[in-house]
LOLUM-464660 format. One record per residue: y, x, z negated of N, C-alpha, C, O in turn; residue in one letter. Coordinates in steps of 0.02 Angstrom, whole numbers, padded with zeros to 5 digits, always signed. Layout:
<atoms>
YXZYXZYXZYXZA ...
</atoms>
This chain:
<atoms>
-01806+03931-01651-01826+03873-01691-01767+03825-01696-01708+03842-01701X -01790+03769-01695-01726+03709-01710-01714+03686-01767-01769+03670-01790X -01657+03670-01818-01647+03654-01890-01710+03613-01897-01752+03641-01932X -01728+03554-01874-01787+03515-01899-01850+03588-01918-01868+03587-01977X -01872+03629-01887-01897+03657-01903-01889+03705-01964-01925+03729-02007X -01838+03707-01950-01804+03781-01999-01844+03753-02076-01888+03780-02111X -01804+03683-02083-01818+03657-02157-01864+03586-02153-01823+03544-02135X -01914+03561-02159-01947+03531-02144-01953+03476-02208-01956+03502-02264X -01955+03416-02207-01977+03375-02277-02029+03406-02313-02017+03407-02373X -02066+03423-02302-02114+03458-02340-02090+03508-02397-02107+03506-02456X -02036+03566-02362-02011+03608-02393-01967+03601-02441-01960+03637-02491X -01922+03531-02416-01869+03489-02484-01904+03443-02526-01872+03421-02573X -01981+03417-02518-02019+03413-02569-02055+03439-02626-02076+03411-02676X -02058+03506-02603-02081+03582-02630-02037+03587-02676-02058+03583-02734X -01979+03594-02668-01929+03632-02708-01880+03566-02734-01826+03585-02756X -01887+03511-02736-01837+03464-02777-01867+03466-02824-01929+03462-02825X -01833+03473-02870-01838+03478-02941-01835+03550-02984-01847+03553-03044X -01821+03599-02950-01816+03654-02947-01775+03692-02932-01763+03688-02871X -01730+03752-02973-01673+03807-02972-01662+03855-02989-01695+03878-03035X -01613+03892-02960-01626+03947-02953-01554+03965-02997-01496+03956-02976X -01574+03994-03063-01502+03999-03093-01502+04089-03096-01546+04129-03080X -01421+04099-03128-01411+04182-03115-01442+04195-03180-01441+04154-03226X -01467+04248-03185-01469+04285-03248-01414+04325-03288-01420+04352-03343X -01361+04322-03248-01302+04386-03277-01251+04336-03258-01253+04292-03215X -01199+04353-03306-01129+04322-03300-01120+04333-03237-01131+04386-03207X -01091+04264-03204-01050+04268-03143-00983+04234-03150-00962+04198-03196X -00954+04255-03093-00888+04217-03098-00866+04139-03055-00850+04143-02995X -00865+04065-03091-00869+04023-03076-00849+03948-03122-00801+03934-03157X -00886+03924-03110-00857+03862-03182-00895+03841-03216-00948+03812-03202X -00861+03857-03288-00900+03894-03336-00950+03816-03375-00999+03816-03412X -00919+03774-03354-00971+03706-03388-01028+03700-03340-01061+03648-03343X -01044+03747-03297-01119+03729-03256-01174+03753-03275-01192+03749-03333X -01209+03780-03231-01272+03795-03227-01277+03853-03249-01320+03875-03286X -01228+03884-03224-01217+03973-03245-01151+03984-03282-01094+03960-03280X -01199+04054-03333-01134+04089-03373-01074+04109-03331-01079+04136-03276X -01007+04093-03365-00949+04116-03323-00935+04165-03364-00970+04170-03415X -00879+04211-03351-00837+04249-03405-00755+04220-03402-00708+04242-03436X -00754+04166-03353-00699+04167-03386-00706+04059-03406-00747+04021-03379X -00647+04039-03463-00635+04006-03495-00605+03947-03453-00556+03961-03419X -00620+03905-03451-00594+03831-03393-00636+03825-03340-00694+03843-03333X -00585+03787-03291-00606+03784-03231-00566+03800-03171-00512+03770-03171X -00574+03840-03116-00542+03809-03070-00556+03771-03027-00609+03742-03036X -00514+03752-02959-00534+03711-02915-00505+03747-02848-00462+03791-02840X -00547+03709-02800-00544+03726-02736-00523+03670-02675-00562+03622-02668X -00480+03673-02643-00447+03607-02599-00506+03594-02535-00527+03635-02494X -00518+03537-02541-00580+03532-02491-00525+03477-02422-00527+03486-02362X -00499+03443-02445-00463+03399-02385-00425+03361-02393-00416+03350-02453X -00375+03311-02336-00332+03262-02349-00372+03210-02354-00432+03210-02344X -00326+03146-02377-00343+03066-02369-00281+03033-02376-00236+03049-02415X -00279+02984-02335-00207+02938-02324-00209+02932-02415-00259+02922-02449X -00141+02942-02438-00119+02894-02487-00127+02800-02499-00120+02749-02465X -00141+02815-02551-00151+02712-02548-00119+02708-02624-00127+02751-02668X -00076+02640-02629-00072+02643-02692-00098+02643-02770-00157+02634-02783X -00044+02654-02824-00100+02681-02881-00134+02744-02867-00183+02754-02903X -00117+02794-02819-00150+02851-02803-00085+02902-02859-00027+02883-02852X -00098+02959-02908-00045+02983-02935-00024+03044-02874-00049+03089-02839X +00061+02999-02895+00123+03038-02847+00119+03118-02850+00156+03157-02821X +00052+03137-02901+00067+03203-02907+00040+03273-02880+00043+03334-02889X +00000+03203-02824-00050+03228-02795-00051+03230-02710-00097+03239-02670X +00030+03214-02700+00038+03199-02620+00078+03251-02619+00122+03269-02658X +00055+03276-02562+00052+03349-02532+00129+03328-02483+00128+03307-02425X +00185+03341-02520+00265+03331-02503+00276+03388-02436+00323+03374-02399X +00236+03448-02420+00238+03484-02369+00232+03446-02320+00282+03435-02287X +00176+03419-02303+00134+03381-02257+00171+03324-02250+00188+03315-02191X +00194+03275-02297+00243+03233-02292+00306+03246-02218+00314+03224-02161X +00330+03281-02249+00408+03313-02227+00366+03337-02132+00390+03324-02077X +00318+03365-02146+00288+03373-02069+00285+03304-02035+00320+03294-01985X +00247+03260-02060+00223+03205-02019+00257+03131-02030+00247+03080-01996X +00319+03143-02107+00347+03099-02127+00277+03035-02136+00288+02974-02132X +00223+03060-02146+00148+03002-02189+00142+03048-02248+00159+03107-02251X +00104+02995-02312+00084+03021-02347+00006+03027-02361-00039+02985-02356X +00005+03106-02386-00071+03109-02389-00101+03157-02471-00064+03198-02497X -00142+03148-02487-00178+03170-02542-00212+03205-02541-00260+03190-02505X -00214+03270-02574-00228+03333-02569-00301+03324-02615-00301+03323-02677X -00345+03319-02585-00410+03317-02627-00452+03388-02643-00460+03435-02605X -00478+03380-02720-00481+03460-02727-00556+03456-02746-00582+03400-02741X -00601+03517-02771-00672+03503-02777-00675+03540-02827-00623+03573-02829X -00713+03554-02875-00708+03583-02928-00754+03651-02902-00799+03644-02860X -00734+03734-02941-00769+03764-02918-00841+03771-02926-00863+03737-02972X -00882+03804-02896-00941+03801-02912-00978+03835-02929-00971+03887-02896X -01032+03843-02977-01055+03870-03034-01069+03965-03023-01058+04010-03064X -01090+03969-02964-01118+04028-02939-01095+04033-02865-01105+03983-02830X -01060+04097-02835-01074+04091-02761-01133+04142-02756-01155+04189-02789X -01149+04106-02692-01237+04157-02674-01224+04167-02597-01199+04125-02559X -01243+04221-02583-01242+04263-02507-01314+04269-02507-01349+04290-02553X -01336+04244-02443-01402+04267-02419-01402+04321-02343-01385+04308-02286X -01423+04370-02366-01428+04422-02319-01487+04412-02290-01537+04408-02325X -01490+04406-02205-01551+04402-02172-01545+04454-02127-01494+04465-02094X -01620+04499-02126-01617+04527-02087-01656+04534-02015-01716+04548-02010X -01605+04522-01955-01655+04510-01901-01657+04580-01860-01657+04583-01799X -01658+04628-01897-01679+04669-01859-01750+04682-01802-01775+04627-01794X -01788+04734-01764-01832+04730-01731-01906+04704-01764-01942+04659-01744X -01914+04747-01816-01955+04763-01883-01978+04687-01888-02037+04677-01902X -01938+04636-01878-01947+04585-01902-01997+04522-01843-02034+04473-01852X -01977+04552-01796-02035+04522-01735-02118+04531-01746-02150+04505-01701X -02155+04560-01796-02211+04557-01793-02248+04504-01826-02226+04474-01875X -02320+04490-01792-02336+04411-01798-02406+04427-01796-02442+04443-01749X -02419+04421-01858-02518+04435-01849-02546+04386-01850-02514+04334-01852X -02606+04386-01849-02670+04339-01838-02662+04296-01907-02679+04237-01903X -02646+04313-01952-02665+04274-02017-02610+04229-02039-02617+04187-02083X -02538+04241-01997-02490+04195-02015-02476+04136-01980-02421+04108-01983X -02534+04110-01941-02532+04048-01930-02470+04038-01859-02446+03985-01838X -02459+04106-01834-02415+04097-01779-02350+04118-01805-02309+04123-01759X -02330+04130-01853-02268+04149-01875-02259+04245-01893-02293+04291-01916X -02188+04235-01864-02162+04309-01868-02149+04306-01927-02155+04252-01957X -02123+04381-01966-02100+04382-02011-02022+04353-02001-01991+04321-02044X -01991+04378-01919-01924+04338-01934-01931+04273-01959-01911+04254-02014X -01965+04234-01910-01990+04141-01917-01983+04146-01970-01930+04118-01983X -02010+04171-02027-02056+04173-02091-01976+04179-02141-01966+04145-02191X -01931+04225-02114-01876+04256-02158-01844+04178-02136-01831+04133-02175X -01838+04178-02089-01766+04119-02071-01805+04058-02114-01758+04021-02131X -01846+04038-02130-01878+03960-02162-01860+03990-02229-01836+03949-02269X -01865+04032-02243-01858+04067-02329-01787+04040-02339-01778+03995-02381X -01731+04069-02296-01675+04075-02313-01648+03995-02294-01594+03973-02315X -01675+03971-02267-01663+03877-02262-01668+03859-02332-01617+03848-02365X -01729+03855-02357-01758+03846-02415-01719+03843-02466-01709+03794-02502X -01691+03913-02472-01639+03953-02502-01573+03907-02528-01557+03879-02580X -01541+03917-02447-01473+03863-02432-01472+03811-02461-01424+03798-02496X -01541+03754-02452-01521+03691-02476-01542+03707-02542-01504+03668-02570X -01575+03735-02593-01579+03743-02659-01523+03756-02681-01511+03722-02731X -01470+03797-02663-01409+03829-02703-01366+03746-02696-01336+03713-02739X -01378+03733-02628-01319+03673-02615-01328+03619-02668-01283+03587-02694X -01407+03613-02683-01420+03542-02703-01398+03554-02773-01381+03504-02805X -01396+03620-02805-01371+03615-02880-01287+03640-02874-01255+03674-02914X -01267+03610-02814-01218+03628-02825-01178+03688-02829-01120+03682-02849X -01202+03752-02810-01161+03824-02788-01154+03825-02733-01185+03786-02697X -01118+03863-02712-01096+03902-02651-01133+03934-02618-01159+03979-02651X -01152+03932-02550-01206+03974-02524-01174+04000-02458-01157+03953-02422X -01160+04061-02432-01154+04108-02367-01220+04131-02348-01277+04134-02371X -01184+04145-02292-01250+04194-02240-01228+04236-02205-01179+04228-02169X -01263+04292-02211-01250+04356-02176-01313+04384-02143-01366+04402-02169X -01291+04383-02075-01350+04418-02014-01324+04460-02003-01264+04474-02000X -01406+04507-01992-01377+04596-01970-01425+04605-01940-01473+04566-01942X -01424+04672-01896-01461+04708-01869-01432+04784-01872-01423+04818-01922X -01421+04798-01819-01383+04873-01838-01328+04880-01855-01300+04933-01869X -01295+04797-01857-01216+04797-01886-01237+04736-01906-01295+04716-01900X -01175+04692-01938-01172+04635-01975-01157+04596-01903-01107+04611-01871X -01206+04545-01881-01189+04496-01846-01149+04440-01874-01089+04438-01858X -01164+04411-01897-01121+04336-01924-01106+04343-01993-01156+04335-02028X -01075+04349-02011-01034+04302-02093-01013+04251-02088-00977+04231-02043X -01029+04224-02129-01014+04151-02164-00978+04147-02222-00997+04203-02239X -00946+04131-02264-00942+04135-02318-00951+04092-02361-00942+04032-02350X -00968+04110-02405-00989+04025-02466-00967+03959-02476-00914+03963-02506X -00977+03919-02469-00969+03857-02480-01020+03806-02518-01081+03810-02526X -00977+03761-02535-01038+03700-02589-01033+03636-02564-01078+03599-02585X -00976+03598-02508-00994+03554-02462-01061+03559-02443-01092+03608-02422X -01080+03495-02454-01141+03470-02433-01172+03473-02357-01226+03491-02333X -01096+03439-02325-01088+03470-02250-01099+03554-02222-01122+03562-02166X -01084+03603-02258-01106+03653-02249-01185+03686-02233-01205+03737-02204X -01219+03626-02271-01310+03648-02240-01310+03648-02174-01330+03693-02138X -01284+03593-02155-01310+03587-02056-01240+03667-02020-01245+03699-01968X -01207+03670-02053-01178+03750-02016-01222+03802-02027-01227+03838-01978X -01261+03820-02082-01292+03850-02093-01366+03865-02055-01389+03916-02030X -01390+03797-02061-01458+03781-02042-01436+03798-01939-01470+03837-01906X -01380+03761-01911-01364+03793-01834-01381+03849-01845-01435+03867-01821X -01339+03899-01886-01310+03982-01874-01406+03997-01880-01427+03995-01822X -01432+04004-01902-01511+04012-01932-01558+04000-01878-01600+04043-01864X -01555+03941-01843-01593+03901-01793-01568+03970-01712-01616+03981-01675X -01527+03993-01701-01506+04011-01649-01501+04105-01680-01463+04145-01653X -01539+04122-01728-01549+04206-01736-01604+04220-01711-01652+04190-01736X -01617+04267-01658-01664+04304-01637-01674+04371-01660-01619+04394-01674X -01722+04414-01670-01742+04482-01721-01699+04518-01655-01710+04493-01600X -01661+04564-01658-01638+04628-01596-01641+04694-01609-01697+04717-01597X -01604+04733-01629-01620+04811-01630-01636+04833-01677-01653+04800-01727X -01634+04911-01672-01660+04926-01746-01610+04922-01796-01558+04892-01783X -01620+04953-01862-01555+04943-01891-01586+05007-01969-01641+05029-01987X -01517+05014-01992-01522+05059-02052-01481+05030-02108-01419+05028-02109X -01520+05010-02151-01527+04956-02207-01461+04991-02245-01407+04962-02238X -01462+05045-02281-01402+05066-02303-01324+05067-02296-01279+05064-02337X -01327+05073-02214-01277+05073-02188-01244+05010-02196-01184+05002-02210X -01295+04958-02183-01264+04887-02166-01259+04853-02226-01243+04793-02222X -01272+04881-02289-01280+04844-02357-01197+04878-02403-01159+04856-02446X -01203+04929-02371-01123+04964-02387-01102+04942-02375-01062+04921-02415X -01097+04915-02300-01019+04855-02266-01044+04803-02289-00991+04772-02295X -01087+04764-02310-01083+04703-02331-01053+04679-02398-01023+04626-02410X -01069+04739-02445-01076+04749-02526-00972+04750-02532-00940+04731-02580X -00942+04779-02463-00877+04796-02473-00823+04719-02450-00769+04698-02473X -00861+04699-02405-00848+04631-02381-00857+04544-02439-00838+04488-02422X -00891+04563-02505-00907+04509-02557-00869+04538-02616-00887+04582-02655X -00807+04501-02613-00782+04515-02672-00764+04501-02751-00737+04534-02795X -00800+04416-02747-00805+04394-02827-00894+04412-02831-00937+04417-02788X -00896+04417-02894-00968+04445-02901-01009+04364-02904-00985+04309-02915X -01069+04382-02893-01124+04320-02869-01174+04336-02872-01183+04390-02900X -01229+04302-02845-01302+04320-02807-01313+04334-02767-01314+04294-02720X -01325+04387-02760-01346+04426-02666-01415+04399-02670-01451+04396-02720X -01429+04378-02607-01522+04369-02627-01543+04388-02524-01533+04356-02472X -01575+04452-02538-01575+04487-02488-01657+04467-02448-01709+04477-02480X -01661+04439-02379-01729+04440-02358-01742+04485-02282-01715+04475-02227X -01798+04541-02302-01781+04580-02276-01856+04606-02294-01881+04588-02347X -01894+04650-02246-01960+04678-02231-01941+04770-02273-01978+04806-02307X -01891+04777-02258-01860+04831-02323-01895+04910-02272-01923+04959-02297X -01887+04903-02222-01919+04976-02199-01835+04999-02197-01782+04971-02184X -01861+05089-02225-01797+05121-02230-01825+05185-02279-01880+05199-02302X -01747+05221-02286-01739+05261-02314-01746+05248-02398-01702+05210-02418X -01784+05267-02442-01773+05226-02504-01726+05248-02555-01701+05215-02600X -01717+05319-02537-01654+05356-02585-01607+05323-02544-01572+05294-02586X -01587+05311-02497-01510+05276-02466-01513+05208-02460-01468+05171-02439X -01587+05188-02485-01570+05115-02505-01570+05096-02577-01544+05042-02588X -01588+05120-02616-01553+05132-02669-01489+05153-02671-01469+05120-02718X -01435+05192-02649-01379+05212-02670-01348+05134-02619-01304+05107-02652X -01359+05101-02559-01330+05059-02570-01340+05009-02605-01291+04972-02610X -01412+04984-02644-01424+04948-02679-01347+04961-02762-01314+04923-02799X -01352+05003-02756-01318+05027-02815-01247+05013-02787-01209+04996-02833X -01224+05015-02741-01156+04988-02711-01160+04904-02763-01126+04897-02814X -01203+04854-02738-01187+04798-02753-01180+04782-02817-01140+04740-02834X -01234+04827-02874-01252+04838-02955-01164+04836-02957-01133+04783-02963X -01136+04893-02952-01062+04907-02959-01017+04851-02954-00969+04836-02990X -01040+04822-02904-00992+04757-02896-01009+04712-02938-00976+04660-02932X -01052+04713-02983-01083+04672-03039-01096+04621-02988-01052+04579-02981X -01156+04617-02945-01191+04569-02934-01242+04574-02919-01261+04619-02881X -01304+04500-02960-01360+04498-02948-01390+04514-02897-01367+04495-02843X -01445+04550-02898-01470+04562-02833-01549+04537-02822-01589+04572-02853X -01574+04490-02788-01645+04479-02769-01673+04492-02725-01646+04455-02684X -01709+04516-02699-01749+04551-02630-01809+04519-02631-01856+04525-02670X -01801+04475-02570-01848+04441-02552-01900+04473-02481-01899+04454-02422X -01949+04536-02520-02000+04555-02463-02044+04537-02411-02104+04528-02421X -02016+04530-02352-02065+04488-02312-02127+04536-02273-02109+04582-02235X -02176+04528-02281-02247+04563-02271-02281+04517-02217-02287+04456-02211X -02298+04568-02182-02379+04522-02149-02447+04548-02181-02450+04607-02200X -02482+04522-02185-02547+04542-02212-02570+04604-02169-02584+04660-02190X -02572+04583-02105-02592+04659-02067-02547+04734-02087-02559+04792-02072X -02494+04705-02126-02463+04806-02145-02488+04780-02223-02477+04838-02242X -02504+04756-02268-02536+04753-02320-02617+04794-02326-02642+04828-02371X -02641+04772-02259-02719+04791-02284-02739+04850-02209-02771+04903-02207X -02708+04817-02162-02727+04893-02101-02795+04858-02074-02838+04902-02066X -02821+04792-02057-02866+04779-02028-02904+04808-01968-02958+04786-01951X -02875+04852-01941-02872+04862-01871-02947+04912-01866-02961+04954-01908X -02983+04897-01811-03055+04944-01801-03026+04970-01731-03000+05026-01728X -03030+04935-01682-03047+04964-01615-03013+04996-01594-02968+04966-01623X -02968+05060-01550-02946+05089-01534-02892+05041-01516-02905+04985-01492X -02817+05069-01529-02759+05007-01532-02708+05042-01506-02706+05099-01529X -02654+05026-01457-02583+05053-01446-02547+05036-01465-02512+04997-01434X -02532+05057-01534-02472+05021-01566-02398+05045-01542-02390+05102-01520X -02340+04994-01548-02274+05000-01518-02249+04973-01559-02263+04924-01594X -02167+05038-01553-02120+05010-01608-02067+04941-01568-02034+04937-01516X -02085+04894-01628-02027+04837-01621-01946+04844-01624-01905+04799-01615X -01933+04911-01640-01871+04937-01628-01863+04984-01600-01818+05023-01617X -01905+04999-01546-01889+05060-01492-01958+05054-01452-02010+05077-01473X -01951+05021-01394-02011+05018-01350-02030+05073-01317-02084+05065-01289X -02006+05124-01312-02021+05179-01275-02081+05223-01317-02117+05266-01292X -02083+05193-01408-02096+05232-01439-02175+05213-01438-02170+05160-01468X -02236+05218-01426-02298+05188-01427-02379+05237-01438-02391+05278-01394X -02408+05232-01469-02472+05287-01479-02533+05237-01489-02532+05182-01517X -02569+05259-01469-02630+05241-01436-02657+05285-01491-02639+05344-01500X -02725+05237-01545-02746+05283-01591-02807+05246-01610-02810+05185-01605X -02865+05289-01635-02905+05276-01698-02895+05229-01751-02877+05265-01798X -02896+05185-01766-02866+05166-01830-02900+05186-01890-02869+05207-01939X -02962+05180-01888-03014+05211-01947-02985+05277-01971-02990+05297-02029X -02952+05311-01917-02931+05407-01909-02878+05378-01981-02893+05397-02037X -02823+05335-01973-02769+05324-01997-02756+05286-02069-02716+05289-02116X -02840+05233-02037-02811+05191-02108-02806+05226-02177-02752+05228-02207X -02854+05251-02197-02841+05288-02273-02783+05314-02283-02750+05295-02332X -02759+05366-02237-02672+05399-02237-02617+05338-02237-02565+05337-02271X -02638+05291-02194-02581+05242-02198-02596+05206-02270-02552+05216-02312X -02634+05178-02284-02635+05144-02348-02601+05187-02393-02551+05164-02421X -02620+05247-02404-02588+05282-02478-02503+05291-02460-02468+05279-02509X -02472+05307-02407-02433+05314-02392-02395+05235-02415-02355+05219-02458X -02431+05202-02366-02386+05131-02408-02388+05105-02483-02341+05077-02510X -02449+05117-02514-02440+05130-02594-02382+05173-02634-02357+05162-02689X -02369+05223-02590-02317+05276-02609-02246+05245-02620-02208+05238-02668X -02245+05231-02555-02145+05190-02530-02166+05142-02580-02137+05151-02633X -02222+05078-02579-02195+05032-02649-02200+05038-02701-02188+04991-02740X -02224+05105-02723-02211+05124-02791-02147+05136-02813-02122+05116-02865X -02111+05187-02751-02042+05213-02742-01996+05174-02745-01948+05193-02777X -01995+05120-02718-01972+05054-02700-01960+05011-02759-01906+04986-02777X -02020+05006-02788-02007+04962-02863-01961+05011-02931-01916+04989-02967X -01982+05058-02931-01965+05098-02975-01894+05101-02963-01855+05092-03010X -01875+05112-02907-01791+05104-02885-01758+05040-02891-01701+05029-02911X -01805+04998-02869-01778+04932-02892-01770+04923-02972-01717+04900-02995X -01805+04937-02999-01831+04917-03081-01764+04954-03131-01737+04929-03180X -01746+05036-03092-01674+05055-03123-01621+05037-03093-01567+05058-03114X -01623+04999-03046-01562+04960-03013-01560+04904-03034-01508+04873-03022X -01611+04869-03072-01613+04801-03109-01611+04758-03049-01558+04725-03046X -01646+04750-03009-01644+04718-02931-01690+04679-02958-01715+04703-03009X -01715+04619-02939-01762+04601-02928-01819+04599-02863-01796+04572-02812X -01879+04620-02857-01908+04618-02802-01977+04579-02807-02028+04586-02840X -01957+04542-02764-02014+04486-02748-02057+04490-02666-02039+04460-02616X -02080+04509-02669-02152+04511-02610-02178+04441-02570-02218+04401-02594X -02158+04438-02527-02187+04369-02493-02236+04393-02438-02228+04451-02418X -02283+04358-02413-02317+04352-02385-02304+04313-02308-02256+04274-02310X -02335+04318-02253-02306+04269-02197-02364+04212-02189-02355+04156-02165X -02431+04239-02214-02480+04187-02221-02469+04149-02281-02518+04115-02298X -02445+04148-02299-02406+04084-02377-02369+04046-02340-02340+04069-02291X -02363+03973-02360-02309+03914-02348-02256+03946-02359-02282+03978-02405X -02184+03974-02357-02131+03988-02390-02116+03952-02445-02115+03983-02498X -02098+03876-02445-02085+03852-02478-02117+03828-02551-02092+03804-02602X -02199+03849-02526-02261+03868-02601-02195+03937-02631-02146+03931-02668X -02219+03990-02600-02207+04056-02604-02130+04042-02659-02132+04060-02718X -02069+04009-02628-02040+04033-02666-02053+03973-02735-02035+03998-02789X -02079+03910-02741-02075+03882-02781-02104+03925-02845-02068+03940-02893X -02158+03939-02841-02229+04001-02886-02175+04035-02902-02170+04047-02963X -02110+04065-02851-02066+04138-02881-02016+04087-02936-01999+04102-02993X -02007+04053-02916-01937+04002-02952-02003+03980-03029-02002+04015-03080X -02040+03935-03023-02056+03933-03102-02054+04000-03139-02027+04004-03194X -02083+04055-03109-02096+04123-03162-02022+04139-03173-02004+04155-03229X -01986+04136-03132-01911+04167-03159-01873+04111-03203-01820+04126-03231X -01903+04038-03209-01884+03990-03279-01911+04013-03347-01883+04016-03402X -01973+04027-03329-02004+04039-03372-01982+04120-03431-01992+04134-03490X -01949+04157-03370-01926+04240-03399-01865+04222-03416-01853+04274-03447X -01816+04191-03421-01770+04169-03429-01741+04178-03515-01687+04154-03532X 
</atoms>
């Protein structure tokens, strides 16, 4: 997909006027949007500019001077309210594309979420990273609140394809060890896995005192099991792996089974204080998360 696609006018019409604040102390500046714990502000150096006069002397960067014998002005940005990491996951899992989503994978479906995402944090002003994984961490980014930072973002996003399989635990441990002021994790991710070892790394990030949101991406076809006619289904993370079956034989066992994991699933989330939100791939994204963003003003 190409950035025009990624985030579309439609989608920054959806969501202007609309934010996404933390619920738990974070660490940032404390006159914004979000609770800080600590008292002031700091700041962060974003770039030079020629000196001109009436500029205060106290602010020309005498290093740089003595290098280039010009003077220049050390311009700084104030910090920003929240940093937020968005974890995407393009694992295999994430290539499936049913009849009811209008042509879209759940990856398609994850990467427009996490656009969405990006320019909401930017437009109120936080910090937003990105982190791609599959069976390891592909790309880090790290947070930023330059405005200029959407179109790095929206590239890195536009050019992820879904690849191997991957084990959610593993890669949430190295990520959880890699973020070190606490923030908003806001994780989008189809969530197949181990649920006791995704919980204990869920509980990695709790520790680090940071918010956590899990943004579930679903297709309707693993929601309801439509399937009648005799079908060969194949795994999107291991092609070798494929069975040719009944589905009628299956559906009842598969349904309760998947009732099971999201019972398991919430309940783990619910003592991890995670938040988990369920998306759909036949939903607009940008409906989807607006509907999630009023109810979480409203719980507030």
């Amino acid at each position: 997909m190409s950035a025009p696609q990624i985030l579309s006018a439609g989608d920054v019409s959806r969501l202007s006027g609309l934010q996404l604040l933390a619920k738990q102390v974070v660490e940032g500046f404390s006159s914004g949007l979000h609770r800080s714990p600590h008292k002031g502000f700091s700041v962060e150096f974003r770039e030079h500019r020629a000196y001109v006069p009436g500029d205060d002397i106290r602010t020309i960067d005498w290093k740089l001077y003595g290098k280039t014998d010009r003077l220049y002005i050390r311009e700084y940005e104030e910090e920003t309210n929240v940093r937020c990491t968005i974890l995407l996951d393009c694992s295999g899992s994430m290539k499936y594309r049913g009849s009811r989503a209008g042509g879209l994978s759940k990856h398609e479906f994850a990467v427009r979420s996490a656009a969405c995402l990006a320019w909401l944090m930017l437009q109120q002003q936080d910090s937003v990273g990105l982190v791609t994984f599959d069976t390891r961490v592909r790309r880090y980014i790290p947070p930023r609140a330059r405005p200029r930072h959407l179109k790095h973002l929206l590239s890195e996003l536009s050019i992820q394809q879904p690849g191997d399989e991957t084990n959610l635990a593993d890669v949430f441990h190295q990520i959880a060890s890699q973020i070190h002021r606490r923030g908003l994790v806001l994780v989008i991710s189809d969530l197949f896995g181990d649920v006791d070892q995704l919980m204990k790394a869920l509980a990695h990030f709790r520790h680090a005192r940071h918010e956590v949101v899990i943004f579930q991406i679903w297709d309707d076809d693993e929601l309801d099991f439509p399937f009648r006619q005799w079908t060969q289904f194949t795994s999107l993370e291991d092609a070798n792996r494929r069975h040719l079956v009944d589905p009628a034989q299956l559906r009842a066992a598969y349904l309760q089974r998947l009732a099971e994991y999201r019972e398991q699933l919430g309940r783990g989330c619910s003592r991890q204080r995670v938040s988990l939100v369920p998306l759909t791939t036949s939903q607009p994204c940008a409906d989807a998360l607006a509907a999630w963003l009023s109810i979480r003003r409203r719980a507030r």
